[in-house]
C-alpha positions in Angstrom: 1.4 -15.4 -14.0 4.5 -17.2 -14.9 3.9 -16.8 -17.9 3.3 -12.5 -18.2 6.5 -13.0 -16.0 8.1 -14.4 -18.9 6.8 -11.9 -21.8 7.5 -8.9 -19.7 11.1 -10.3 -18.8 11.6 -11.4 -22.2 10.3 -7.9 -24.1 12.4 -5.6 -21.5 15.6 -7.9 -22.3 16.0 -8.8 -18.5 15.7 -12.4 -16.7 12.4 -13.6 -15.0 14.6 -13.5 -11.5 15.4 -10.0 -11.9 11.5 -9.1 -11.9 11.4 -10.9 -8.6 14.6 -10.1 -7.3 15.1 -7.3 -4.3 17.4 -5.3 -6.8 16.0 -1.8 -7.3 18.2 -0.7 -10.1 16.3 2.2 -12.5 16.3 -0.4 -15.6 14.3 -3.1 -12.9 11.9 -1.1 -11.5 9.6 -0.3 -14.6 9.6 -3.6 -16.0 8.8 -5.2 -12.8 5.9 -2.6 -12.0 4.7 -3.3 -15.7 4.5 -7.3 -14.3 2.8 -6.5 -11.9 0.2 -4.3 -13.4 0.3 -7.2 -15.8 -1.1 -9.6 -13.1 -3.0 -7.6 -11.7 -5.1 -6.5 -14.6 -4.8 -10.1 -16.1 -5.4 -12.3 -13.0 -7.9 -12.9 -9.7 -4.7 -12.5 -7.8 -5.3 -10.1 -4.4 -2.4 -7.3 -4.0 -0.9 -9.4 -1.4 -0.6 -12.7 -3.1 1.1 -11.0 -6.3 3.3 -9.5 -3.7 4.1 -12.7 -2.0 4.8 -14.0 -6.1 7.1 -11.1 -6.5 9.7 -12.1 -4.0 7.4 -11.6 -1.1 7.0 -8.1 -1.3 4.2 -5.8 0.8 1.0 -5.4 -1.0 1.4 -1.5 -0.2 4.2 -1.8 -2.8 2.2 -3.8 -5.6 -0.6 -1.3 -5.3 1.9 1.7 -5.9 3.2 0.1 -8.6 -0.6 -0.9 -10.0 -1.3 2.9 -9.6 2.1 4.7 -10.9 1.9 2.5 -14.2 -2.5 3.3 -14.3 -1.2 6.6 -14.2 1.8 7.2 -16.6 -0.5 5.5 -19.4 -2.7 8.1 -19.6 0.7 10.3 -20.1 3.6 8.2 -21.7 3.1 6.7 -25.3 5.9 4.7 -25.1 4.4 2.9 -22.1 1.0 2.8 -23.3 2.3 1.0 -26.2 4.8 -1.5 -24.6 1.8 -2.5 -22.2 -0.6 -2.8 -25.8 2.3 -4.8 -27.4 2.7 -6.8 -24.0 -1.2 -7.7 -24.0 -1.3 -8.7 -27.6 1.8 -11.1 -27.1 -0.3 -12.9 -24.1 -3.2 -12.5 -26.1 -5.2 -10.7 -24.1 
């Protein structure tokens, strides 16, 4: 987990704390729902344990976030390929 953290963080140009952080600014929010589709996908983790690993946030919120990104795949290139060029650089 730490370490999709770390990709994601790194390939959006943002630190690993700002993924966790409360912020909510536009430029935050996408990368850190990415993150946590990330782990999701990627991990056994339950919605509420990758909520507690995001700054303790509500599992509510990190199955929103699983669904909105699930979603906007199907219908944004540029996403589908940033979460492709995310999975290949954790070699998954």
């Amino acid at each position: 987990t730490e370490t999709i953290l770390q990709t994601v963080a790194n390939f959006y140009n943002i630190k690993v704390s700002d993924l966790k952080g409360q912020r909510r600014l536009k430029q935050l929010v996408r990368p850190r729902h990415v993150a946590m589709y990330l782990v999701r996908k990627n991990t056994e983790l339950s919605f509420p344990e990758i909520g507690r690993f995001f700054g303790g946030r509500d599992h509510a919120t990190v199955q929103h976030a699983c669904k909105k990104i699930k979603s906007e795949i199907a219908r944004d290139a540029d996403l589908r390929n940033a979460i492709q060029t995310l999975e290949r650089s954790l070699g998954r």
